[in-house]
PDB file of N, CA, C, O and CB in Angstrom:
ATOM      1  N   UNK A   1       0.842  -1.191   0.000  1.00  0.00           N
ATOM      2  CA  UNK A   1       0.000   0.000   0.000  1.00  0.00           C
ATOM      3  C   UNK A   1       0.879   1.243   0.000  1.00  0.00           C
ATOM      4  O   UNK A   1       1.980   1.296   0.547  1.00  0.00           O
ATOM      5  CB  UNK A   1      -0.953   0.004   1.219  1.00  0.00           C
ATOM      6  N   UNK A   2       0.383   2.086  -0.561  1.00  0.00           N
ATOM      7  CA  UNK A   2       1.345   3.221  -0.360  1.00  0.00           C
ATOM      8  C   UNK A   2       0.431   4.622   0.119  1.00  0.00           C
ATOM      9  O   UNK A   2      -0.683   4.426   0.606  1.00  0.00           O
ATOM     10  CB  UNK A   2       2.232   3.485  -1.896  1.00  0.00           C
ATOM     11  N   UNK A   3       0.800   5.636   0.006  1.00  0.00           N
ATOM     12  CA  UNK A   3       0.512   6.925   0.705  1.00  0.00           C
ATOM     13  C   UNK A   3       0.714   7.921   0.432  1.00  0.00           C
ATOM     14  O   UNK A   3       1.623   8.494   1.033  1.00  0.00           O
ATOM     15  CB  UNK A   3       0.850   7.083   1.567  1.00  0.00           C
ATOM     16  N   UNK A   4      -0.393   8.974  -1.116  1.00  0.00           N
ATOM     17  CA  UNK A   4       0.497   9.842  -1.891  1.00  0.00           C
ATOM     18  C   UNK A   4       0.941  10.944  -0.705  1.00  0.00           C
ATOM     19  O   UNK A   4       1.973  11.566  -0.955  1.00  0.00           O
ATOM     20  CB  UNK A   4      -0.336  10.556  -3.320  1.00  0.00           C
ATOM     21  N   UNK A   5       0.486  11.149   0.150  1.00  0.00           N
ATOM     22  CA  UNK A   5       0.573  12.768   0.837  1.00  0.00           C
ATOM     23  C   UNK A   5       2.148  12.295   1.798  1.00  0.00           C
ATOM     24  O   UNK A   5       2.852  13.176   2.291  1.00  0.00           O
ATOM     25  CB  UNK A   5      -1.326  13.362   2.218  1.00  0.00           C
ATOM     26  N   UNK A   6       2.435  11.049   1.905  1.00  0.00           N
ATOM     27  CA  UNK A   6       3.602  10.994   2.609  1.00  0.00           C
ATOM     28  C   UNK A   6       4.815  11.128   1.519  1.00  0.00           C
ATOM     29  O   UNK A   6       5.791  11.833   1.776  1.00  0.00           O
ATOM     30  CB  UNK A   6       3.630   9.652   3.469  1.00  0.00           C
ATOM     31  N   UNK A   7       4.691  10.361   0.200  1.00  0.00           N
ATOM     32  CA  UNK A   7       5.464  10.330  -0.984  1.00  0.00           C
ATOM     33  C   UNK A   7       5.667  11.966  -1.064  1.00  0.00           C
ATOM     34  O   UNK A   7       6.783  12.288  -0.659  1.00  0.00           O
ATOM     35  CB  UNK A   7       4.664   9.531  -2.353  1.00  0.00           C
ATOM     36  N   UNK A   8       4.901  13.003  -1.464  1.00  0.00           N
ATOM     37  CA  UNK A   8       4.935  14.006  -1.439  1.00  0.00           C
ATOM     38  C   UNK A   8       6.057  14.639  -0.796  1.00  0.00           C
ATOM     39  O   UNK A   8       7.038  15.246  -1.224  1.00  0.00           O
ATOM     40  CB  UNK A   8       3.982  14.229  -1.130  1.00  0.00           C
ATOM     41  N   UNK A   9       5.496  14.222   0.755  1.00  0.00           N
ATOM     42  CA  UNK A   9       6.244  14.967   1.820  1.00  0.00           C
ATOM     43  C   UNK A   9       8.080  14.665   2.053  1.00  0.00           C
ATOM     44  O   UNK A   9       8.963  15.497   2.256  1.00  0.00           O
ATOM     45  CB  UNK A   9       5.387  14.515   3.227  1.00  0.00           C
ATOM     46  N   UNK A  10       8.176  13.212   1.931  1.00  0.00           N
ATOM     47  CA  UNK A  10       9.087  12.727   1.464  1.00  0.00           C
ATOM     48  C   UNK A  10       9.870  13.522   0.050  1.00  0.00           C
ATOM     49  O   UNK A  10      11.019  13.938   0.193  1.00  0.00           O
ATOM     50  CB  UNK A  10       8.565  11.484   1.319  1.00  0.00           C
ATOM     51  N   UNK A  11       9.380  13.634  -0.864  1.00  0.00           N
ATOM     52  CA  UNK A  11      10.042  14.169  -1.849  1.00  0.00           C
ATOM     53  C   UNK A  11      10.645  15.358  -1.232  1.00  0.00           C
ATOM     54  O   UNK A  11      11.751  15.372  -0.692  1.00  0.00           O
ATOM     55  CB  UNK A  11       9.217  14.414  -3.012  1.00  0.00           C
ATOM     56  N   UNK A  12       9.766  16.451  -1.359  1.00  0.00           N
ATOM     57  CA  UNK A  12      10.158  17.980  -0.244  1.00  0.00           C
ATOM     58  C   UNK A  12      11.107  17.963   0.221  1.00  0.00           C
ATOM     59  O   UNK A  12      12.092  18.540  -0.239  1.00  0.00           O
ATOM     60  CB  UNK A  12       9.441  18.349   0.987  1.00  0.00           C
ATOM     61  N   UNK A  13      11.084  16.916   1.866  1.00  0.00           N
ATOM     62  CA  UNK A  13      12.539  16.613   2.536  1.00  0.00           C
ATOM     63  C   UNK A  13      13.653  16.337   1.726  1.00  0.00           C
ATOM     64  O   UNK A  13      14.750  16.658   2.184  1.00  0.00           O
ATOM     65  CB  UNK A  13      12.513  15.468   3.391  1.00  0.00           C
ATOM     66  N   UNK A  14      13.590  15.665   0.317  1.00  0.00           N
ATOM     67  CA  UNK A  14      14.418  15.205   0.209  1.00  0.00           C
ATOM     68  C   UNK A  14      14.944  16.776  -0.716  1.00  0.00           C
ATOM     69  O   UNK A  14      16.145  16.717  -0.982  1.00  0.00           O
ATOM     70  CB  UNK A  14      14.257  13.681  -0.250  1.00  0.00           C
ATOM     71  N   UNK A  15      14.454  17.724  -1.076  1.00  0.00           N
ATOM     72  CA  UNK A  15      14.671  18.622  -2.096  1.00  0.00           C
ATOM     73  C   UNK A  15      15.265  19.595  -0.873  1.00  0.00           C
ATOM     74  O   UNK A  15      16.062  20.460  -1.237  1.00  0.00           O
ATOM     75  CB  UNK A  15      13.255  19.112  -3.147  1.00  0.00           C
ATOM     76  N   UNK A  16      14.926  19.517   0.592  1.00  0.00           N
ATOM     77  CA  UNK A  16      15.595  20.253   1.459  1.00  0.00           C
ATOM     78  C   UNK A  16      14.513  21.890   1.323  1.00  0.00           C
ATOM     79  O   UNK A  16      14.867  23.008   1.698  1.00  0.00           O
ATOM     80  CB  UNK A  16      17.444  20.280   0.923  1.00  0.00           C
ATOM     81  N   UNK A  17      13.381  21.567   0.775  1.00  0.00           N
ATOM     82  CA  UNK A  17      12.282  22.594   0.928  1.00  0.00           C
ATOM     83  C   UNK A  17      11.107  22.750   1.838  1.00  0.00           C
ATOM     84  O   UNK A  17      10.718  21.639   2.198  1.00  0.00           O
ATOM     85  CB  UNK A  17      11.762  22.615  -0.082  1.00  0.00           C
ATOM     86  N   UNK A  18      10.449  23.663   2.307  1.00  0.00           N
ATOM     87  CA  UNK A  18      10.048  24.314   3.454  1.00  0.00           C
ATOM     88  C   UNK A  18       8.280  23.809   2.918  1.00  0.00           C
ATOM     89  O   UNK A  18       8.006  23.552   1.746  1.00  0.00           O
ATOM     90  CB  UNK A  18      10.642  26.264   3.605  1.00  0.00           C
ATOM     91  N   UNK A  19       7.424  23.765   3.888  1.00  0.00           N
ATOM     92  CA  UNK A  19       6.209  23.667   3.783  1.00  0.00           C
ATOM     93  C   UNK A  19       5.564  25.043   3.059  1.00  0.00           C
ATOM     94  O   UNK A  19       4.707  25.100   2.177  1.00  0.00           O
ATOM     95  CB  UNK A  19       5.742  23.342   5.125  1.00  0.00           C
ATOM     96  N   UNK A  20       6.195  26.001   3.662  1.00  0.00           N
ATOM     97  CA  UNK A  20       5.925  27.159   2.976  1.00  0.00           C
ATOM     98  C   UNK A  20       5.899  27.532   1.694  1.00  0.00           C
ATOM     99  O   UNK A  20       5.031  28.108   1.039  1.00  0.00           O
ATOM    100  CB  UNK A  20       6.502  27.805   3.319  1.00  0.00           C
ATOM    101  N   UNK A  21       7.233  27.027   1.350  1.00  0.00           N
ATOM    102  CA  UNK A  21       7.801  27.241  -0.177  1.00  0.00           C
ATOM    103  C   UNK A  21       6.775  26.068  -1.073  1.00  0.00           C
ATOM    104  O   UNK A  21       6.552  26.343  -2.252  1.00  0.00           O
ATOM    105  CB  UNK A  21       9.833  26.789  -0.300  1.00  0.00           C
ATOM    106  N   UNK A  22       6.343  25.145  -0.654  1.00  0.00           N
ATOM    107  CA  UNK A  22       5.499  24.222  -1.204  1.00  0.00           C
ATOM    108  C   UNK A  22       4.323  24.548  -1.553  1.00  0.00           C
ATOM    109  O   UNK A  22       3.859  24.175  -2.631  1.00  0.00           O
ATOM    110  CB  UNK A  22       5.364  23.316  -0.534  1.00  0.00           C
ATOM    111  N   UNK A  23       3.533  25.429  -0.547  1.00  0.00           N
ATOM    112  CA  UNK A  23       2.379  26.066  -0.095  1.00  0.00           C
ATOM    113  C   UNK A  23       2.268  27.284  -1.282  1.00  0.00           C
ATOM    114  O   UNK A  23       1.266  27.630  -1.909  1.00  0.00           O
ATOM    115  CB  UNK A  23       2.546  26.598   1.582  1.00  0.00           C
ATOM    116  N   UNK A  24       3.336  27.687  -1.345  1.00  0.00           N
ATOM    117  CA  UNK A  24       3.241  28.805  -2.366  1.00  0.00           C
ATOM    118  C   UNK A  24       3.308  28.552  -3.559  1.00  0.00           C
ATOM    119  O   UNK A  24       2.603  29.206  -4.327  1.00  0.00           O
ATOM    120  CB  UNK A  24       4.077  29.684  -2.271  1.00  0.00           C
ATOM    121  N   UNK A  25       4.095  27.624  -4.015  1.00  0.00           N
ATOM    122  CA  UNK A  25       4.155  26.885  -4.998  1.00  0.00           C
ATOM    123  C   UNK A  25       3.100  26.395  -5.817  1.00  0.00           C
ATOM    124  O   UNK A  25       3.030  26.419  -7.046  1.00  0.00           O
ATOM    125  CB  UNK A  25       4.687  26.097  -4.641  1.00  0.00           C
ATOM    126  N   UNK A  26       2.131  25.861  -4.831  1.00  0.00           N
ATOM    127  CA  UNK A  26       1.426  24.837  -4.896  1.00  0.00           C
ATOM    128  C   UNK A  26      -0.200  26.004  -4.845  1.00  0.00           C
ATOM    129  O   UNK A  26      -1.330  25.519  -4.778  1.00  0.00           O
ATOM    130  CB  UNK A  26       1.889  23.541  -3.511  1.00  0.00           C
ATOM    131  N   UNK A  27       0.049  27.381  -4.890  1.00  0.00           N
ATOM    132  CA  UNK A  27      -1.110  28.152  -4.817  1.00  0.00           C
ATOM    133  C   UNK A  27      -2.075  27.652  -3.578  1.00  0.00           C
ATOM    134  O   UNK A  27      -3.284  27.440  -3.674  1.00  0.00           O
ATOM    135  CB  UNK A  27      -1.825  28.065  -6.215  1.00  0.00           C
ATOM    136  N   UNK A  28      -1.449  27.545  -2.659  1.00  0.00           N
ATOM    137  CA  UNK A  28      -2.021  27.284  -1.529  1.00  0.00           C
ATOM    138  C   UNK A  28      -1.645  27.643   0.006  1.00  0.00           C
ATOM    139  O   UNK A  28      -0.582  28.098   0.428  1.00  0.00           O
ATOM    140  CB  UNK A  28      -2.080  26.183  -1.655  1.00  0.00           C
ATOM    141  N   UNK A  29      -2.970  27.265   0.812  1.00  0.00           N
ATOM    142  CA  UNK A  29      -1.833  27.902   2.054  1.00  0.00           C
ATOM    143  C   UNK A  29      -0.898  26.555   2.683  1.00  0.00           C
ATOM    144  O   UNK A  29      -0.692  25.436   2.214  1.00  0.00           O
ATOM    145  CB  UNK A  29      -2.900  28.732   3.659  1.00  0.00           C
ATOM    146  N   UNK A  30      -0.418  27.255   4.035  1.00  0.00           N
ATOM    147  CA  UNK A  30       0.143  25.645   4.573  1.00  0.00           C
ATOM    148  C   UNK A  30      -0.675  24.849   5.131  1.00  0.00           C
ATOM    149  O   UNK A  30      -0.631  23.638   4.916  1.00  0.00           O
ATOM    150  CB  UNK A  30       1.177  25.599   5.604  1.00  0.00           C
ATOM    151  N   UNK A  31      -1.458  25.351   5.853  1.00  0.00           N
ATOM    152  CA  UNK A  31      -2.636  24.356   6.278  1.00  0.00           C
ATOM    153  C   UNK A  31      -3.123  23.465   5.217  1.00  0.00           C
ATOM    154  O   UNK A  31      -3.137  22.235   5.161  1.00  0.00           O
ATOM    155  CB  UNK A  31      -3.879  25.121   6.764  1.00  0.00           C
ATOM    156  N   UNK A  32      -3.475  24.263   4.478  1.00  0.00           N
ATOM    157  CA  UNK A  32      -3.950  23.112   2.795  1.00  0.00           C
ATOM    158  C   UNK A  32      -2.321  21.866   2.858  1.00  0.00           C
ATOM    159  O   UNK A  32      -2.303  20.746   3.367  1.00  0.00           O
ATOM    160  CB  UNK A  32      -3.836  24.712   0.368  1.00  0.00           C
ATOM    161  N   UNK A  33      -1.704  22.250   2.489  1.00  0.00           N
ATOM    162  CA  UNK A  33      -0.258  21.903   2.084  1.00  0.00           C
ATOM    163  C   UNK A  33      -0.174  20.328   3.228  1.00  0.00           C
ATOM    164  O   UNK A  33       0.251  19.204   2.963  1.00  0.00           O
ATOM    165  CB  UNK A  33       1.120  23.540   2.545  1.00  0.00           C
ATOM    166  N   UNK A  34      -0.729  20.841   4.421  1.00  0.00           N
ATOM    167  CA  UNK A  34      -0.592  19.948   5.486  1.00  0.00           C
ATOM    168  C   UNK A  34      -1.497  18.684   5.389  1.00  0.00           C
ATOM    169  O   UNK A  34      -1.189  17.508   5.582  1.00  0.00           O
ATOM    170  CB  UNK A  34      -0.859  20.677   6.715  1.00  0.00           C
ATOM    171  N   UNK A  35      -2.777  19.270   5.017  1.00  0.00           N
ATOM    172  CA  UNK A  35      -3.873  18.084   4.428  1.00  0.00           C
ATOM    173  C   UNK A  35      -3.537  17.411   3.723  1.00  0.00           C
ATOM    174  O   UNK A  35      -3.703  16.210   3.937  1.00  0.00           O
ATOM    175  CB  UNK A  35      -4.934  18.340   3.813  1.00  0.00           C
ATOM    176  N   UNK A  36      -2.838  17.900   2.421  1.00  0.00           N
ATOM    177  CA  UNK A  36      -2.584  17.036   1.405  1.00  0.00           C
ATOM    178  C   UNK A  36      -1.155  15.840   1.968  1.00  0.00           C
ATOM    179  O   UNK A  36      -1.146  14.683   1.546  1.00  0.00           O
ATOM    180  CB  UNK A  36      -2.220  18.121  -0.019  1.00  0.00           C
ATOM    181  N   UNK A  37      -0.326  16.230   2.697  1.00  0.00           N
ATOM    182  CA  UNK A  37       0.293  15.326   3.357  1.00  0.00           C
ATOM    183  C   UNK A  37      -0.110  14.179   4.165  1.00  0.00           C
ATOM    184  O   UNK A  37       0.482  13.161   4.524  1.00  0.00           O
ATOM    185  CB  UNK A  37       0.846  15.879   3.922  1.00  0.00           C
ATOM    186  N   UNK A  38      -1.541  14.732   4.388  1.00  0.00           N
ATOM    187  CA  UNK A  38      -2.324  13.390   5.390  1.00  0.00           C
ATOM    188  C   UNK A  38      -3.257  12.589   4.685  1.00  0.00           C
ATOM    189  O   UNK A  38      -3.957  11.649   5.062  1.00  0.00           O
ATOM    190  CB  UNK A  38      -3.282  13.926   6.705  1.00  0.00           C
ATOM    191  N   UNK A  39      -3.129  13.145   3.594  1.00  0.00           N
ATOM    192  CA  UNK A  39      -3.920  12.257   2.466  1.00  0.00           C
ATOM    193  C   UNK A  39      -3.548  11.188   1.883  1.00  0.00           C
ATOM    194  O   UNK A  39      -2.796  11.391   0.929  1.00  0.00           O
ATOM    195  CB  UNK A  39      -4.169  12.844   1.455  1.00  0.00           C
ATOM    196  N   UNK A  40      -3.872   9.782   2.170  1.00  0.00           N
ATOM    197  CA  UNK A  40      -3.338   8.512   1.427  1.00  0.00           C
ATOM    198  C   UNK A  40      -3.802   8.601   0.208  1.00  0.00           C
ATOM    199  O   UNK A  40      -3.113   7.905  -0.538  1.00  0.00           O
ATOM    200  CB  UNK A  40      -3.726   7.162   1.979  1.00  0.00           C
ATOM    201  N   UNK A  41      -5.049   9.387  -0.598  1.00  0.00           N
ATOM    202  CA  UNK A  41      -5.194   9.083  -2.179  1.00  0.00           C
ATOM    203  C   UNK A  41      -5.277  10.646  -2.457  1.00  0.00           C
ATOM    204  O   UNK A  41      -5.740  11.473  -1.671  1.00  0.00           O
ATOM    205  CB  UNK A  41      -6.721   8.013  -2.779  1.00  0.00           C
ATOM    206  N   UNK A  42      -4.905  10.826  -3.337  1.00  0.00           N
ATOM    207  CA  UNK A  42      -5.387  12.654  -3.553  1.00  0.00           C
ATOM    208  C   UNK A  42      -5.652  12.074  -5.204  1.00  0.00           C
ATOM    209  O   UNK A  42      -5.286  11.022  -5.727  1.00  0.00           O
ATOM    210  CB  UNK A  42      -3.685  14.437  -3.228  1.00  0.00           C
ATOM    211  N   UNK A  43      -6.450  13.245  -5.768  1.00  0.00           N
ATOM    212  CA  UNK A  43      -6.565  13.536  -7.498  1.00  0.00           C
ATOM    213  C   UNK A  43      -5.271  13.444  -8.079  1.00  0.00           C
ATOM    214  O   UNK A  43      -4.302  13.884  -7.459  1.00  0.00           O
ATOM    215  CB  UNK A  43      -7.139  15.094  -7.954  1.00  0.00           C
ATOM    216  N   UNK A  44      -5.152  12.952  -9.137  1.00  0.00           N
ATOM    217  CA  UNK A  44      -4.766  13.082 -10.369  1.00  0.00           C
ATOM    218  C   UNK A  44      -3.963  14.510 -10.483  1.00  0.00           C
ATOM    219  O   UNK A  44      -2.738  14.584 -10.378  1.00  0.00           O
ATOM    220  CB  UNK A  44      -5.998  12.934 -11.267  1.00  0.00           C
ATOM    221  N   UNK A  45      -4.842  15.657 -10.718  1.00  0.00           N
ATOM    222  CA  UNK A  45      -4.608  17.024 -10.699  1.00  0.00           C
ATOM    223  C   UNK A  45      -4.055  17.365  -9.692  1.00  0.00           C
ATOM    224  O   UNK A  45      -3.251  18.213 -10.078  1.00  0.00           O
ATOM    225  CB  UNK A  45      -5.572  17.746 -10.839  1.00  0.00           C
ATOM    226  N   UNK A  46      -3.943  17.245  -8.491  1.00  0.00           N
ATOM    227  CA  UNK A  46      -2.728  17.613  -7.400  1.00  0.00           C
ATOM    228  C   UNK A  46      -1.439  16.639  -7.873  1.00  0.00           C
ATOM    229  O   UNK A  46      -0.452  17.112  -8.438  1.00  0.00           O
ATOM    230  CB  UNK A  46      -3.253  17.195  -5.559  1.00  0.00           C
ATOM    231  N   UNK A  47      -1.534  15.745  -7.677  1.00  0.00           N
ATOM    232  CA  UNK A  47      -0.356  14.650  -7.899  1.00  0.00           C
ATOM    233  C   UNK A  47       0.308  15.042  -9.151  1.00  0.00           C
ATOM    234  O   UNK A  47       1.385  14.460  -9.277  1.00  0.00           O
ATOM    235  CB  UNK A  47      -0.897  13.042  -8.043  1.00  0.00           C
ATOM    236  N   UNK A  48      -0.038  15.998 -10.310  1.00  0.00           N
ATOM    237  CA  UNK A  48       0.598  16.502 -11.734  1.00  0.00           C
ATOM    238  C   UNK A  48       1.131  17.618 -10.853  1.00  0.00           C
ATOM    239  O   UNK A  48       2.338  17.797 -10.693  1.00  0.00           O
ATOM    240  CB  UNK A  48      -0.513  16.953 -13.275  1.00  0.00           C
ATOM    241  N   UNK A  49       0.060  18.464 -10.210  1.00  0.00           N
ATOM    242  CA  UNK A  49       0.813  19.573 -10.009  1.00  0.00           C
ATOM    243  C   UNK A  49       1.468  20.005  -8.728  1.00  0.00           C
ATOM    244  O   UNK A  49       1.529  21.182  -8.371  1.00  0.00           O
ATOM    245  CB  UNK A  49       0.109  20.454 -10.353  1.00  0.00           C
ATOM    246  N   UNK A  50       2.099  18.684  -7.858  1.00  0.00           N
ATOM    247  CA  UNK A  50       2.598  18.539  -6.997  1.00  0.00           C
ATOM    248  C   UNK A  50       4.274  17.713  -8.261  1.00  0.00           C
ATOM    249  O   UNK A  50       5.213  18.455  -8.548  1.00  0.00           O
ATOM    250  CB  UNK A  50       1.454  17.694  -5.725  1.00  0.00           C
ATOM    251  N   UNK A  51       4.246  16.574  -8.643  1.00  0.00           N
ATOM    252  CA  UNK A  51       5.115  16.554  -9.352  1.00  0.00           C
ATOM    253  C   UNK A  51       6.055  17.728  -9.843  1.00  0.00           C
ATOM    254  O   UNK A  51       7.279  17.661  -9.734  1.00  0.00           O
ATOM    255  CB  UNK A  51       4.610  16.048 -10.095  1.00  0.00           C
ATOM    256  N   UNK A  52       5.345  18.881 -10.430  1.00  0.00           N
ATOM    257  CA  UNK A  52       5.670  19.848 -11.626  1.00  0.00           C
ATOM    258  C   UNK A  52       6.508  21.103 -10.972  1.00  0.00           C
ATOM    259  O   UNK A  52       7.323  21.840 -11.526  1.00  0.00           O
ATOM    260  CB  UNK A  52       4.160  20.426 -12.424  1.00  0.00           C
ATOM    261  N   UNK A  53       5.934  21.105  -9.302  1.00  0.00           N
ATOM    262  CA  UNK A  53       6.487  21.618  -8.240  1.00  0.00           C
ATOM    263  C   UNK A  53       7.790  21.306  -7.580  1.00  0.00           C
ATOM    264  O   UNK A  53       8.728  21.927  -7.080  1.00  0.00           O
ATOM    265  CB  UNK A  53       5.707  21.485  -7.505  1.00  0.00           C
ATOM    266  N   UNK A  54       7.330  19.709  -7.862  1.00  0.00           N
ATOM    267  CA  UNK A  54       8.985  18.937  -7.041  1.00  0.00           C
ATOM    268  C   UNK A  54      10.200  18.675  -8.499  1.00  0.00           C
ATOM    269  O   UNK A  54      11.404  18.457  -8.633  1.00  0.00           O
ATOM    270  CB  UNK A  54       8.485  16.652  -6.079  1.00  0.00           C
ATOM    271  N   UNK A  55       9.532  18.777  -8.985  1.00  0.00           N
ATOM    272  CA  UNK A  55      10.424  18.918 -10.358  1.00  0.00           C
ATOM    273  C   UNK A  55      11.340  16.857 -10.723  1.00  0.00           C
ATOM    274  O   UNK A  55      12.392  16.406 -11.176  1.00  0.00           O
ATOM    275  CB  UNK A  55      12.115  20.655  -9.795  1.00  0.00           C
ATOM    276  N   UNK A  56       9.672  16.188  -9.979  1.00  0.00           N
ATOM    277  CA  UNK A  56      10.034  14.650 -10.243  1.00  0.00           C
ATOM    278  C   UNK A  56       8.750  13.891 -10.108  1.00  0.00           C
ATOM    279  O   UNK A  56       7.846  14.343  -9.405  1.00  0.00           O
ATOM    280  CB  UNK A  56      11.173  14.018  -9.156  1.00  0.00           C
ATOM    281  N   UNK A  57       8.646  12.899 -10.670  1.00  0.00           N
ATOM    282  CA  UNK A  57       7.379  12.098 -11.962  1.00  0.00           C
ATOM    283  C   UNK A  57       6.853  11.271  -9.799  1.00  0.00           C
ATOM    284  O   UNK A  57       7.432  10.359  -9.211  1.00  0.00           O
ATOM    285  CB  UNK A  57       8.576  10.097 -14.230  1.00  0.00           C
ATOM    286  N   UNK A  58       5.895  11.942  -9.406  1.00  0.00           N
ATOM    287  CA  UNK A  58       5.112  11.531  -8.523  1.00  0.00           C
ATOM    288  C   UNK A  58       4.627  10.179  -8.722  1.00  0.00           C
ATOM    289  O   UNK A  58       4.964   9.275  -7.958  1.00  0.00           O
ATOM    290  CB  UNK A  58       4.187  12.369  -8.415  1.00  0.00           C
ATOM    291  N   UNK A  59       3.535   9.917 -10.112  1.00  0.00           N
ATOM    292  CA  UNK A  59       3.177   8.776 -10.977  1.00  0.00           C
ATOM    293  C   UNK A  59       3.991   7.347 -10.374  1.00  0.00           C
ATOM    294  O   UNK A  59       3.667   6.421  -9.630  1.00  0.00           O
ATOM    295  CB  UNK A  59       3.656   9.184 -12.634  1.00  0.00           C
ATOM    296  N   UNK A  60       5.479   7.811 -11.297  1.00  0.00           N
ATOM    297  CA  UNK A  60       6.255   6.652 -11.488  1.00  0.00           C
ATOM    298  C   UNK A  60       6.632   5.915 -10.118  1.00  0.00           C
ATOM    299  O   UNK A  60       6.652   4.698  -9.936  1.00  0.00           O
ATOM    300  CB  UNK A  60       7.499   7.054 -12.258  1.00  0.00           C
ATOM    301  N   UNK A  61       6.990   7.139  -8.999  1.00  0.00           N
ATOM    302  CA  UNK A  61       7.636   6.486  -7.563  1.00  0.00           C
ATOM    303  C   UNK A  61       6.328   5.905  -7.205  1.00  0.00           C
ATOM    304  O   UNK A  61       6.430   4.678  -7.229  1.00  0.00           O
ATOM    305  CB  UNK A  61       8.360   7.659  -6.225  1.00  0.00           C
ATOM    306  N   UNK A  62       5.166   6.281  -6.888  1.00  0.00           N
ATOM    307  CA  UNK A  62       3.877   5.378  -6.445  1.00  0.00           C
ATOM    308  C   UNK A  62       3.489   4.435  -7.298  1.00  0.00           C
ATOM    309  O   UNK A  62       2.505   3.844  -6.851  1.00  0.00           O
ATOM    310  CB  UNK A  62       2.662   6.116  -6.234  1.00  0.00           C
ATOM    311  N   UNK A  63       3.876   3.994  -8.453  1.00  0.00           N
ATOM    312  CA  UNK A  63       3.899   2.837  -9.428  1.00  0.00           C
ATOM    313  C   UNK A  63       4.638   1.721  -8.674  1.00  0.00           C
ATOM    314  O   UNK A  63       4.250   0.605  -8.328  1.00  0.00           O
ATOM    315  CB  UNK A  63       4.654   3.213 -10.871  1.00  0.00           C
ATOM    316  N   UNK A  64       6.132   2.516  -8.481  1.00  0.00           N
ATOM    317  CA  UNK A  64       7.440   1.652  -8.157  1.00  0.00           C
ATOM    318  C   UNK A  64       6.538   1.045  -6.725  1.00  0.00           C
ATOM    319  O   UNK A  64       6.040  -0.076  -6.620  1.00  0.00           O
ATOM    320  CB  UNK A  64       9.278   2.751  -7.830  1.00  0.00           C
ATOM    321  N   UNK A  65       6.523   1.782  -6.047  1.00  0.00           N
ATOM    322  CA  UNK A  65       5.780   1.485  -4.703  1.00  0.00           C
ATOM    323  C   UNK A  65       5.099   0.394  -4.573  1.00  0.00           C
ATOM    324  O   UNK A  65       5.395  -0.593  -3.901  1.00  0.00           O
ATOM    325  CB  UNK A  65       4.894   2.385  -4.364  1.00  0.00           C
ATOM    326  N   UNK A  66       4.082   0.590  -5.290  1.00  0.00           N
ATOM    327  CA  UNK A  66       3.034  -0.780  -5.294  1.00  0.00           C
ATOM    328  C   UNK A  66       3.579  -1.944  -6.031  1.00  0.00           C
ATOM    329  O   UNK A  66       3.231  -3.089  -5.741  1.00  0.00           O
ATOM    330  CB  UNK A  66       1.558  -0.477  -6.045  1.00  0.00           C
ATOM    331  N   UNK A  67       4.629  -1.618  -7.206  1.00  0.00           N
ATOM    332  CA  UNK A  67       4.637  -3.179  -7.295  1.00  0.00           C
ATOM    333  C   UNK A  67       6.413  -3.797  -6.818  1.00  0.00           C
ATOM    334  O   UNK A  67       7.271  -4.638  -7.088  1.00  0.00           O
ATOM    335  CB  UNK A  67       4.146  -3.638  -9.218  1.00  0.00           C
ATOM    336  N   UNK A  68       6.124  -2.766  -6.036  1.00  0.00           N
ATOM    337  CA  UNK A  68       7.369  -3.722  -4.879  1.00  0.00           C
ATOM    338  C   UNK A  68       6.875  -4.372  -3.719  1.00  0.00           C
ATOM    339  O   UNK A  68       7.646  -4.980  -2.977  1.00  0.00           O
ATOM    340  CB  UNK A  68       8.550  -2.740  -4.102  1.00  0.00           C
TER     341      UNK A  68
END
């Protein structure tokens, strides 16, 4: 099973970027920013434009995920 809002959050850490900077990014506030981290399924349309933000294919790592 996997967990897009942790994959997410995970990515971030790994880019060494701020909830904030995500939040803004992401045309949102941080509170929003925070939900979507606690979210095990989100849309399609966040997950593109959460990718496009982290500047890496969201899709493919939650692909890899499940069929490991």
């Amino acid at each position: 099973m996997f967990h897009a809002g942790i994959i997410i959050k995970e990515e971030l850490q790994k880019r060494g970027k701020t909830v904030t900077w995500f939040a803004e990014k992401m045309c949102c506030t941080r509170t929003h920013a925070h939900k979507i981290f606690r979210k095990q399924h989100l849309d399609t349309d966040i997950l593109l434009r959460a990718s496009l933000v982290l500047e890496c294919n969201l899709f493919a790592i939650i692909a890899q995920r499940i069929s490991s």
